[in-house]
MARMI-787231 format. One record per residue (C-alpha): x, y, z. Coordinates in steps of 0.02 Angstrom, whole numbers, padded with zeros to 5 digits, always signed. Layout:
XYZ;...
This chain:
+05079+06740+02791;+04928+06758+02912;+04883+06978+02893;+04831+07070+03047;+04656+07090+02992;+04621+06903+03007;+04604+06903+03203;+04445+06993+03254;+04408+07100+03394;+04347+06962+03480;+04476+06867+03475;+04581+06997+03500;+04487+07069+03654;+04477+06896+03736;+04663+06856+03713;+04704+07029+03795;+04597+06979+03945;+04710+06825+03953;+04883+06925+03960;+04883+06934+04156;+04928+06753+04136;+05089+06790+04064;+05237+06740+04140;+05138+06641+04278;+05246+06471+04318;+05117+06358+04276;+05130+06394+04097;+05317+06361+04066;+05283+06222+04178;+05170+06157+04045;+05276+06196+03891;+05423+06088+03987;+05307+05937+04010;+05247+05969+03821;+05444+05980+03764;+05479+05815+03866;+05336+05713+03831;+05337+05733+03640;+05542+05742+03646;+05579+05910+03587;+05701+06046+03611;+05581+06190+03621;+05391+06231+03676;+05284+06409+03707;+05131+06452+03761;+05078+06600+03637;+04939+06752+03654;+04886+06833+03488;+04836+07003+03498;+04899+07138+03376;+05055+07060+03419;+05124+06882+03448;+05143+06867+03648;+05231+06738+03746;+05145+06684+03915;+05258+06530+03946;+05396+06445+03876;+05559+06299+03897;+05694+06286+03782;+05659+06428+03674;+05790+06507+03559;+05770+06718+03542;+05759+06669+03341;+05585+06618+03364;+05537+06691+03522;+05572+06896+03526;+05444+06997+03616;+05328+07083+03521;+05318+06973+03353;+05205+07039+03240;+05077+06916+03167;+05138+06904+03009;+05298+06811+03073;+05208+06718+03179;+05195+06526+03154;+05075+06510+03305;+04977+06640+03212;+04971+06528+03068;+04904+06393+03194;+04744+06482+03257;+04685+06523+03082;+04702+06340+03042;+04558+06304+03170;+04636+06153+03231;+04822+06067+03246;+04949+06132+03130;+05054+05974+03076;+05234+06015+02991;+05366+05861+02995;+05456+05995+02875;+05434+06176+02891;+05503+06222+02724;+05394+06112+02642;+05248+06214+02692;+05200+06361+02579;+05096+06424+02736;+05262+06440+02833;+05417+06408+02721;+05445+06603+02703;+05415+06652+02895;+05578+06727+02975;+05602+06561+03096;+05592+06429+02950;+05693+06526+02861;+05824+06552+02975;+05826+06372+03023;+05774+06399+03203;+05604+06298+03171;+05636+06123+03050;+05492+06021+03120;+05330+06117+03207;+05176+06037+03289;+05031+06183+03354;+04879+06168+03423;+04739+06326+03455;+04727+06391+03647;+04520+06434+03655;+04447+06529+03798;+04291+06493+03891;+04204+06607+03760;+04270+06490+03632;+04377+06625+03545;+04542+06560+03474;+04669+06659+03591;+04838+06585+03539;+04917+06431+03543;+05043+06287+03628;+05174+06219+03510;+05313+06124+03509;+05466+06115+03388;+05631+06076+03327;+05778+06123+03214;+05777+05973+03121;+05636+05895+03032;+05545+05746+03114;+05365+05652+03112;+05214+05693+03219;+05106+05550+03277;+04907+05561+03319;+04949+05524+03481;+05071+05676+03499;+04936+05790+03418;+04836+05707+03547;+04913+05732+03701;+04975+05917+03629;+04780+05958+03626;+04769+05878+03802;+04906+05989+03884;+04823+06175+03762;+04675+06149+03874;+04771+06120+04047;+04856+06298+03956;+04705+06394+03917;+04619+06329+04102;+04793+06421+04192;+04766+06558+04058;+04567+06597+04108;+04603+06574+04316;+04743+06686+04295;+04611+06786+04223;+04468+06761+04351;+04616+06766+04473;+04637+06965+04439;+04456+07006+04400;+04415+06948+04584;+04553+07043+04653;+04486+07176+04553;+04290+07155+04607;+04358+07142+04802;+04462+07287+04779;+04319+07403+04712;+04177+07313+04865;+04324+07370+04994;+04302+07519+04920;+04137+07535+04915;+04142+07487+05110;+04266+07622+05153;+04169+07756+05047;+03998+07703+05128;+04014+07618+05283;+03996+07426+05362;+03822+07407+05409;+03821+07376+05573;+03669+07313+05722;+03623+07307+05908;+03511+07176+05970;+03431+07202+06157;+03400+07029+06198;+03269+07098+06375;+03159+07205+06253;+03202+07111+06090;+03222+07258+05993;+03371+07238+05835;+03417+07404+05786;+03520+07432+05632;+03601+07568+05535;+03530+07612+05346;+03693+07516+05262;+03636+07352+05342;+03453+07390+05320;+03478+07429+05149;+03560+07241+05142;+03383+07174+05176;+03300+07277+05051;+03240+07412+05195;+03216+07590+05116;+03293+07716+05268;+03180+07732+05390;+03049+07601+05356;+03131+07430+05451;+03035+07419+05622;+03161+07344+05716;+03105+07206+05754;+03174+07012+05746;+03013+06951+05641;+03064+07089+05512;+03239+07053+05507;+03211+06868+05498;+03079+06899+05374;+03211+06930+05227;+03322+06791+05264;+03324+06656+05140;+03210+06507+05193;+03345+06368+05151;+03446+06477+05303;+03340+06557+05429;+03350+06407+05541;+03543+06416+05535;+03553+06577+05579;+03418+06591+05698;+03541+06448+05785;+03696+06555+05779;+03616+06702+05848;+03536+06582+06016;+03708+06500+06026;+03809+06668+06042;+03666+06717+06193;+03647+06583+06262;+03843+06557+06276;+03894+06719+06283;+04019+06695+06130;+04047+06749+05967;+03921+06757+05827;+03965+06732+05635;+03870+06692+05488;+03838+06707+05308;+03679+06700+05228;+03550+06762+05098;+03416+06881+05088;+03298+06890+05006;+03269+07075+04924;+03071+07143+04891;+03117+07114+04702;+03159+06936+04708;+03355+06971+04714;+03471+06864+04821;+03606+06946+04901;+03741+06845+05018;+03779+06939+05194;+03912+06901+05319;+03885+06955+05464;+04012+06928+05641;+03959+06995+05827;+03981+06957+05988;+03890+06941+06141;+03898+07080+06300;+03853+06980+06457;+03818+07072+06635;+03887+07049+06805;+03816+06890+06807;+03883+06827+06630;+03700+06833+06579;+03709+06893+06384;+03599+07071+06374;+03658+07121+06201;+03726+07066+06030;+03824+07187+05945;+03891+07148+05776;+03941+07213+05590;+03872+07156+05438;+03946+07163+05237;+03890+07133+05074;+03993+06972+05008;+03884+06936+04855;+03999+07020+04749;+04142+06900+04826;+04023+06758+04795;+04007+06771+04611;+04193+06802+04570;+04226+06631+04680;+04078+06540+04589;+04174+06615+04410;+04338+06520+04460;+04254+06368+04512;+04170+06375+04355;+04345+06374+04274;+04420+06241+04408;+04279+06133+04351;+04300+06147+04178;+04499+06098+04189;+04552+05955+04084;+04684+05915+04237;+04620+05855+04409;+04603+05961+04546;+04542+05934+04727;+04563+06056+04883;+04606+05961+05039;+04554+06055+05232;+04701+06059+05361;+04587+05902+05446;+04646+05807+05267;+04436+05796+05220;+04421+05849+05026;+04316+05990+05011;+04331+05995+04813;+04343+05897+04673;+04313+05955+04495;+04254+05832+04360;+04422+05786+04313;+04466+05728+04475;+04300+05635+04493;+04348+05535+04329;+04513+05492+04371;+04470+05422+04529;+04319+05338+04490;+04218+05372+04628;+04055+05491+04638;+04068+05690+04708;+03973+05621+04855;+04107+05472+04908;+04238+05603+04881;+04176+05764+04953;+04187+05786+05155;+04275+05599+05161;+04446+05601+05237;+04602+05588+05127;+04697+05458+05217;+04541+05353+05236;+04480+05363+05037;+04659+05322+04999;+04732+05203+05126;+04881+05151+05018;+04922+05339+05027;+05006+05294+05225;+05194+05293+05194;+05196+05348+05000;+05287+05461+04923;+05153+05553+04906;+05109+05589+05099;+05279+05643+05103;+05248+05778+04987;+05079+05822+05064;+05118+05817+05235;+05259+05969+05156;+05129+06055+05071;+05014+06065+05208;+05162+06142+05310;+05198+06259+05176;+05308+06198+05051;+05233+06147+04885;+05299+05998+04781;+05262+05879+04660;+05284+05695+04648;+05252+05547+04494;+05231+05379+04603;+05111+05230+04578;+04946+05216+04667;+04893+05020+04671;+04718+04941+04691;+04602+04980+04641;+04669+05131+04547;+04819+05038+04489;+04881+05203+04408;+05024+05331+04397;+04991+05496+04440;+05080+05651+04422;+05021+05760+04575;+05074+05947+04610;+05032+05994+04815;+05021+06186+04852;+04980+06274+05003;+04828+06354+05022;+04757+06460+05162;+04648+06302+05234;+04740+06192+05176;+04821+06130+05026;+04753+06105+04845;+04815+05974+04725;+04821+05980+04551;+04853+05778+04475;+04843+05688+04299;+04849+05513+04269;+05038+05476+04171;+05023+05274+04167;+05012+05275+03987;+05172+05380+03984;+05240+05271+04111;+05223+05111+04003;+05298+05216+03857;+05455+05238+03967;+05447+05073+04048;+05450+05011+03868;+05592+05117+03799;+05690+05067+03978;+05657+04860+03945;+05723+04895+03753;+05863+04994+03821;+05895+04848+03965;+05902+04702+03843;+06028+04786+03756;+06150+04790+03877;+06118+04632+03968;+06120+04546+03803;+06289+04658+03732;+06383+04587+03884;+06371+04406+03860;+06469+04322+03717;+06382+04121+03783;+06252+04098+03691;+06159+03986+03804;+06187+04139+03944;+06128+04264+03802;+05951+04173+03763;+05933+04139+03956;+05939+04326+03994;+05821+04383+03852;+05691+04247+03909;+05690+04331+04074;+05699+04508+04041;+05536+04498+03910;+05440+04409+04060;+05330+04486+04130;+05318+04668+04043;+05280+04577+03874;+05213+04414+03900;+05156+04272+04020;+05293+04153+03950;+05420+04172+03829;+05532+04051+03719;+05667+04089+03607;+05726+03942+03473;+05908+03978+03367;+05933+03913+03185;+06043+03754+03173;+06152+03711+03019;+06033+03620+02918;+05900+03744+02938;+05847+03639+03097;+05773+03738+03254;+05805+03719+03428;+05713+03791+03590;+05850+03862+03703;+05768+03963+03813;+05588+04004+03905;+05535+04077+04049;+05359+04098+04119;+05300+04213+04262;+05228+04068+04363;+05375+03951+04430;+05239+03820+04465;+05222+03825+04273;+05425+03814+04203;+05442+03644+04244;+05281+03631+04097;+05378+03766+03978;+05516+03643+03982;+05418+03499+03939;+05345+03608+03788;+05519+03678+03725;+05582+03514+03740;+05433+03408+03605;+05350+03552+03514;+05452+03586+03380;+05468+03391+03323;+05298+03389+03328;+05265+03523+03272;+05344+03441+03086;+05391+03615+03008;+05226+03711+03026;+05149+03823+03146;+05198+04014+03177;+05382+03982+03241;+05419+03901+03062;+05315+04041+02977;+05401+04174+03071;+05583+04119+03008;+05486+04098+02799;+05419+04277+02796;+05570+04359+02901;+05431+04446+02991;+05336+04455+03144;+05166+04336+03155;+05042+04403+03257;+04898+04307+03345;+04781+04400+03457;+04657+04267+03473;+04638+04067+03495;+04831+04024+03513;+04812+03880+03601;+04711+03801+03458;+04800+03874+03310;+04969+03782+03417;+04858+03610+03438;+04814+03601+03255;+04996+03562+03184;+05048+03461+03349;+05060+03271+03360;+05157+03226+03498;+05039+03194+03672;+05169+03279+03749;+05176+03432+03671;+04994+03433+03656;+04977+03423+03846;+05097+03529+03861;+05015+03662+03751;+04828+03633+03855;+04911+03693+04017;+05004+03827+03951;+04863+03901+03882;+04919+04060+03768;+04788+04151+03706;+04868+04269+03606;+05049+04267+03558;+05179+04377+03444;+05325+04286+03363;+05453+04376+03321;+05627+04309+03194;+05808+04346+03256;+05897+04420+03107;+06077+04481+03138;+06187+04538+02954;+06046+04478+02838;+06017+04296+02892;+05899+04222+03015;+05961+04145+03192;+05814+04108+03275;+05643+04177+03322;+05577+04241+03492;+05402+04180+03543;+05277+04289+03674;+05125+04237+03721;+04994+04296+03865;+04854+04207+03921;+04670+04242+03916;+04663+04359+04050;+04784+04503+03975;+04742+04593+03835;+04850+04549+03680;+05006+04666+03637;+04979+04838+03562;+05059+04899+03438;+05193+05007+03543;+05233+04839+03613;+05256+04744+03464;+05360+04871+03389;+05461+04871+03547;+05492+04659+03546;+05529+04675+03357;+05683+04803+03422;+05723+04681+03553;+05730+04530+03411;+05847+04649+03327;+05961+04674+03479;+05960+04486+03525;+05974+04419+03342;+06159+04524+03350;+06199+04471+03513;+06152+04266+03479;+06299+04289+03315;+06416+04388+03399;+06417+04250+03516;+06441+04126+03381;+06582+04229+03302;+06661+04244+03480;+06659+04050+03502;+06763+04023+03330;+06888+04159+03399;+06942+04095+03556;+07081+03991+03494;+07143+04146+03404;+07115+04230+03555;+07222+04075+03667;+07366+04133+03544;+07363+04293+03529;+07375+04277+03746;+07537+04186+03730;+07614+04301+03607;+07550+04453+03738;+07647+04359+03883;+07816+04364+03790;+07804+04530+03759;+07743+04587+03907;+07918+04531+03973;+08019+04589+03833;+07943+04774+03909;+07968+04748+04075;+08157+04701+04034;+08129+04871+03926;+08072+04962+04079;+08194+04909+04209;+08333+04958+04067;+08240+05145+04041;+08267+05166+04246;+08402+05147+04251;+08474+05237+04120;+08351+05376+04195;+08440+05334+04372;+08626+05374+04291;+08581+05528+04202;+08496+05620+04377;+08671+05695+04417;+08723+05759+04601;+08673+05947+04601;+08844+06058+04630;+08846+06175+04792;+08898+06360+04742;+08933+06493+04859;+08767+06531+04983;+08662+06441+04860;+08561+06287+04907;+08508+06145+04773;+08385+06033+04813;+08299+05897+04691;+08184+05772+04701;+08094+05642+04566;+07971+05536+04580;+07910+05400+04435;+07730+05351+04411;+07742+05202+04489;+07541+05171+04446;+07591+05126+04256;+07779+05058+04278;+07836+05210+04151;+07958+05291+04136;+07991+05449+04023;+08093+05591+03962;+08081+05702+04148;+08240+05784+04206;+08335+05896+04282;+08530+05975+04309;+08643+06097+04369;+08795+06155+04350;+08930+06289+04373;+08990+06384+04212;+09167+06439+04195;+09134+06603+04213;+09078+06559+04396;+08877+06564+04384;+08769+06424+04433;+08631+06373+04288;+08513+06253+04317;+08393+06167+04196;+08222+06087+04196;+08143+05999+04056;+08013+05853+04003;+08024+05759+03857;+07879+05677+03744;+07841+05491+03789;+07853+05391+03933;+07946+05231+03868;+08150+05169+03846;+08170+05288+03697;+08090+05426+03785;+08242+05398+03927;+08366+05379+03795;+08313+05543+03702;+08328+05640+03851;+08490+05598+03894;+08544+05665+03732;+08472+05816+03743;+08534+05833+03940;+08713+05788+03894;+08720+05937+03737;+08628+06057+03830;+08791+06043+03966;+08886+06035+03824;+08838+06220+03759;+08811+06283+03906;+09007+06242+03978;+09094+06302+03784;+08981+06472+03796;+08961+06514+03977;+08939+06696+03939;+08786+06678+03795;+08633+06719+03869;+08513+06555+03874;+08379+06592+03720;+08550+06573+03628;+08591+06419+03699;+08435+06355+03677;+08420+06401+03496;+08599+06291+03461;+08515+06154+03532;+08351+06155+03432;+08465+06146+03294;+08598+06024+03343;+08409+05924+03368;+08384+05940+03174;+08536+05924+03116;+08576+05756+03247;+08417+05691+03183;+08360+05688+03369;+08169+05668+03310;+08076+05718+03484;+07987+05870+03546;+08041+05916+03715;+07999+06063+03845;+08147+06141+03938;+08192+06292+04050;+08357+06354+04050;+08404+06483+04190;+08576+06570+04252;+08593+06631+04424;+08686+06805+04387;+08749+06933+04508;+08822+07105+04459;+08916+07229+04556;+08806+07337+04604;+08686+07206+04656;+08829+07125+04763;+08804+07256+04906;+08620+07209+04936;+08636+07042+04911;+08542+07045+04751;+08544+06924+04626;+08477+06908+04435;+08382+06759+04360;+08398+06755+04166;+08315+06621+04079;+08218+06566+03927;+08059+06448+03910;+08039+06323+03788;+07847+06288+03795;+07881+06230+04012;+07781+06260+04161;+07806+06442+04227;+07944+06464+04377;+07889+06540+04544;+08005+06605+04674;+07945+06618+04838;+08011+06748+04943;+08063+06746+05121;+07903+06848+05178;+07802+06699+05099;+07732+06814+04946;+07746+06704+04790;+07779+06768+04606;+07735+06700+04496;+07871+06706+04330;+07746+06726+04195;+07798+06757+04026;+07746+06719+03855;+07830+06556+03831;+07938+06484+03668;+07891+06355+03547;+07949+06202+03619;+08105+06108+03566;+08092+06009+03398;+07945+06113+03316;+08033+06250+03232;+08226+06247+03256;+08255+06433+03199;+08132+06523+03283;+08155+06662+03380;+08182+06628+03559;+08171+06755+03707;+08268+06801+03866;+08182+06845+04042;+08242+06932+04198;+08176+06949+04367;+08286+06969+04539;+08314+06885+04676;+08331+06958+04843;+08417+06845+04992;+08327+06720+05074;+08214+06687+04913;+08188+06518+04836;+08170+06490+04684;+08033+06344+04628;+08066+06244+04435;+07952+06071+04396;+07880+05973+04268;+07681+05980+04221;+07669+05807+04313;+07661+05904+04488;+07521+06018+04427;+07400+05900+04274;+07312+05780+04344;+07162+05702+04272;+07006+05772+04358;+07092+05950+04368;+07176+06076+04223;+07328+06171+04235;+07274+06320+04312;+07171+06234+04461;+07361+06140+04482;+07441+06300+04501;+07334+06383+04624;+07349+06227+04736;+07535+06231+04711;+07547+06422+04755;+07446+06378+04894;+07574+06232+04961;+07724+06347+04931;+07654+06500+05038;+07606+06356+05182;+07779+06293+05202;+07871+06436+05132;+07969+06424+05296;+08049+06273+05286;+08229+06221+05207;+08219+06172+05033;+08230+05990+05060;+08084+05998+05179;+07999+06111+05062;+08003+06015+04911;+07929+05847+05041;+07781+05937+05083;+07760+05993+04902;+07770+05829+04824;+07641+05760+04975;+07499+05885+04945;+07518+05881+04760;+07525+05705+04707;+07558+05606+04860;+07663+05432+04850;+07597+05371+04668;+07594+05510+04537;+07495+05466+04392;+07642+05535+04284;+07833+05545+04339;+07872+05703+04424;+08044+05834+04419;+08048+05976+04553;+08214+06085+04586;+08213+06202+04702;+08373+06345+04737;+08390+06443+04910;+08465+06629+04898;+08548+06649+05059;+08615+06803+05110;+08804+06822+05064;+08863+06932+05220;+08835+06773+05321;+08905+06619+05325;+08866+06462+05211;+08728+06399+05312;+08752+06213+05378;+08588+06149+05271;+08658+06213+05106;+08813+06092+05138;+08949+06010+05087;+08816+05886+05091;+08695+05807+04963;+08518+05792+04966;
């Protein structure tokens, strides 16, 4: 616990000057790049004043990042009384933090914070980064965490500055309004300079005592720029332009003040200038708040440089100056696109060519000789111009260009199953991020070793790797670092004197020739291991110009080894398997015709059981069905019809699990009992119905689940009159029925659906009613119109509402065509059942469409 009494009022004072930084982009811009470069889920920027602030943030969770902490819950408070970083790789194994309200909850498992100090060098807060679950912190994450706090605490004190000048120019325009601009008259025939008390006072002129005179006015102007002005002044006469310039004077005491001061010339009839009228204001105040933020600019760990709108730099601060590597002087006035040729046709004049038009960006590209660097630049506009704000990220860059080769290998080497191809590909891909030349060598039986593979960066010298790969490792008689590689299991490392180390166990002149023109200076030789046995080592070696491997790099290639030790025995264990493989083919052939014989029987059974749809009195059935014709399936889709004894029409719609012979089979059983109940007990309602068949399911042993909707087309007497008509139905888990009325308005019949058939054989099932008025049609399908893959069951509906209310004007057969072509077009990716039934009026004739005739 950290109490409030441990941050002083200094601290506490110079962290409140820093809250008008709060909430400014740059700072969350910051905490992102910390949460990405270190690989965490969460970063802040904090302020510690009574309270815990935040002034920036990505990723956060409202468990550790509520307004208003107080200090004593605060691990970034925790962090500035440390002095320096606060390393956890396990928060509750910290006394300091284990009983804070964010460890506690679990919001914070692994924690890395480092102090935020202001110009002053008070300890104002802190940037951290963290996790939920525990993990290690490396010096070079504390490193770069320290390196991004000051890029933090530079935004923090120019956010600062940033107000304080807009507070000093707000009180100077003040101070102009309350007392006046000074202001002057210059006679150029007499010579005379008359000015008012504000601008004499400028000049350090009591009222009343300046003479008027040039010689006294002139007198008070700084030495280093009387000559300057004393031009501008016989340029706007002698023109007859304007006059502007700032400058210094020189006060009785010894003070400097700055002045600007604009005017402009008043000519005669003959455009000869007689006067020089102007106004004058006191800009030192401006001067020292723009000297404070350059102050602050130069101090920034991250490069900055302001550019003109004629592309010269006008700024660079230190930073800038050391990434570069070039003086102030070669930098300052020189012209962008001449400094940086390679700049022409980069990404990066794209983005400053948008700046300098208004639109800021940002861009990570490479920058080649003689910088040969990746930078990370951020262009915003600026009134003259644009200012750019850069850091150098090649070190990051080779991080990810490092994780992207290990990542690479993998897959190129997890696709081949030769392992000639597999060694090939991993000599390549190592060449040249990791070495000059590279060899790999596999394990015989025996304990033998054999060179397989090598590449080298210089064509002119493969022809020599082969000649090396093919005599070094006779000659080489069992020693050297290959054979000491595959004894210790581990990698050997030389950073100096390969060559010679190689020529000492060598006997062959071949390989010893060989060895001379390859050169390696330094190599890394890494074993193959795959299931706990060796299978071969990989050698990489650079020559005496490049630096020897780094660590990062070695651990990298040992990762690699890992990968390409699996992929060199899954190779091996794929060879032995290919006569399995040649059988297991044949066996696949026989009985991939045994199921198309299967298939061609399931159609056809399917075929039989689709039953010509009856043609009651001013009703019109209409059916179509479509198999998916992608796979060669067929399933348990179907519909029917019939006409009850009692004289109403009932139609049925229903889908049943699978889409194979038995799946056919099974739904003819169901389709044949269904008419079978429905003709003995014309008058039971259908959730009746439906109930007997669930159980004539169970007790048939008919061991499927099944949708189904089961509707009668009623009509009562006092309905007759109107032409009015009833639907009664029950659901069984189906898709929803829609009727679509004559007007084109479609309903929708949504109810709660029924278990579906085969779950629960004595549940309760439900009856529905809804009416039909004349020239209504009523719409029943299976989910294969509506489910497709890239699109759920509600998206299907609304496009199949949509399709109905289009073409709700044409005859049902026509209808259910354009359905069927905007839903799933010729090859539906599962088979399809769609019924529709026209209501025509009964006052008129049968209408010609609805038959005697069969769709």
């Amino acid at each position: 616990m950290v109490p409030l009494g441990s941050r002083s009022a200094q601290e506490i004072a110079a962290a409140r000057r820093l809250l008008a930084g709060v909430g400014r982009p740059e700072l969350d811009r910051i905490a992102r790049l910390a949460a990405r470069l270190l690989g965490t889920g969460s970063a802040q920027v904090s302020l510690l004043t009574e309270l815990h602030a935040i002034a920036g943030g990505a990723g956060l969770s409202t468990q550790v990042t509520d307004a208003d902490t107080p200090l004593s819950e605060s691990l970034c408070a925790v962090t500035a009384s440390c002095g320096g970083p606060l390393v956890l790789p396990d928060t509750r194994n910290d006394e300091r933090v284990s009983g804070l309200a964010p460890v506690a909850s679990g919001a914070v498992g692994a924690y890395l914070g480092v102090p935020l100090v202001a110009a002053g060098g008070e300890t104002v807060g802190a940037l951290c980064v963290f996790d939920v679950a525990p993990r290690d912190w490396s010096p070079a994450d504390v490193a770069l965490l320290e390196q991004l706090a000051a890029a933090a605490a530079a935004e923090l004190e120019l956010a600062a500055l940033s107000g304080e000048f807009a507070t000093n120019r707000a009180r100077w325009e003040l101070a102009i309004d309350a007392a006046g601009i000074g202001s002057f008259d210059f006679d150029v025939a007499t010579g005379q300079l008359w000015c008012d008390d504000t601008m004499a006072a400028m000049f350090g002129y009591e009222p009343g005592t300046f003479d008027h005179t040039l010689a006294a006015f002139a007198a008070r102007v700084h030495p280093e720029d009387r000559d300057r002005v004393r031009d501008a002044v016989r340029a706007a006469i002698e023109h007859g332009g304007a006059y502007d310039a700032e400058y210094r004077t020189v006060l009785p005491s010894g003070a400097i003040r700055w002045v600007q001061a604009r005017g402009r010339a008043v000519t005669d009839e003959a455009g000869v200038t007689v006067r020089l009228l102007g106004a004058a204001s006191d800009t030192t105040g401006q001067r020292d708040s723009e000297a404070g933020v350059a102050r602050v600019v130069e101090s920034m760990s991250t490069a900055f440089g302001a550019v003109d709108r004629k592309w010269q730099l006008t700024y660079v601060n230190a930073e800038a100056v050391r990434i570069l590597g070039m003086s102030r002087a070669e930098l300052v006035g020189g012209q962008l696109w001449e400094l940086f040729p390679a700049l022409i046709g980069s990404e990066f004049e794209t983005v400053y060519r948008a700046a300098m038009g208004g639109r800021p960006g940002t861009v990570e590209a490479y920058y080649p000789a003689p910088l040969n660097a990746w930078y990370e630049v951020r262009a915003t506009p600026a009134p003259d111009g644009m200012s750019l704000y850069f850091l150098d990220v090649t070190a990051r860059r080779g991080t990810q260009e490092l994780a992207a080769l290990s990542a690479r290998v993998g897959e190129q080497l997890a696709s081949s199953l030769d392992i000639e191809a597999a060694v090939a590909t991993l000599a390549q891909l190592v060449v040249p991020r990791l070495a000059d030349w590279s060899l790999v060598s596999i394990t015989e039986p025996g304990g033998t070793v054999r060179n397989v593979a090598g590449w080298h960066v210089d064509p002119a010298m493969r022809p020599v790797l082969a000649r090396y790969a093919a005599t070094h490792v006779d000659a080489a008689r069992g020693r050297g670092a290959v054979y000491e590689a595959l004894r210790s299991s581990g990698p050997v490392i030389l950073t100096v004197g390969a060559t010679a180390r190689v020529l000492e166990v060598l006997t062959d002149a071949a390989a010893i020739e060989a060895t001379t023109l390859l050169a390696p200076e330094s190599a890394v030789v890494v074993p193959l291991t795959a299931r706990g046995h060796l299978v071969g080592v990989l050698s990489l070696c650079r020559g005496v110009g490049r630096a020897p491997m780094s660590e990062q790099e070695i651990a990298v290639a040992v990762a690699i080894a890992e990968r390409a030790g699996l992929a060199v025995d899954n190779a091996g264990l794929f060879a032995e398997q290919r006569a399995t493989a040649e059988a297991l083919r044949a066996a696949n052939q026989r009985l991939h015709a045994v199921a198309a014989h299967d298939r061609t029987v399931a159609r056809a059974l399917q075929d039989a059981m689709l039953t010509r749809l009856p043609e009651p009195d001013h009703l019109h059935l209409v059916a179509r069905y479509l198999t998916a014709t992608g796979t060669e399936q067929v399933g348990g889709d179907w519909y029917d019809a019939l006409i009850a004894p009692g004289g109403a029409t009932t139609v049925m719609i229903g889908d049943v699990a699978g889409h194979d012979i038995a799946a056919a089979a099974v739904m003819g059983q169901l389709r044949n009992l269904l008419r079978a109940l429905v003709w003995d007990r014309p008058d039971d309602p259908p959730s009746a119905i439906v109930g007997r068949l669930d159980r004539a399911m169970r007790d048939l042993h008919v061991p499927t689940l099944a949708t189904l909707v089961l509707l009668s087309i009623e009509q009562h007497d006092r309905d007759r009159p109107r032409g009015l008509r009833t639907l009664r139905w029950t659901n069984a888990g189906h898709p929803t029925p829609i009727l679509v009325h004559a007007d084109g308005t479609v309903v929708v019949l949504d109810t709660s659906n029924d278990l579906l058939l085969g779950v629960v054989p004595d549940t309760d099932r439900h009856d529905h009613t809804h009416p039909a008025p004349p020239g209504s049609t009523l719409i029943l399908y299976t989910d294969g119109l509506i489910e497709t893959r890239d699109a759920d069951l509600d998206a299907g509906t609304a496009r199949l509402l949509d399709t109905l209310r289009a073409h709700h004007r044409s005859e049902p057969g026509e209808l259910l065509d354009a359905v069927l072509a905007d839903m799933v077009g010729r090859q539906p990716a599962d088979d399809v059942a769609v019924l529709a039934v026209r209501f025509h009026p009964e006052d008129e004739p049968r209408p010609p469409e609805a038959g005697p005739r069969h769709e």
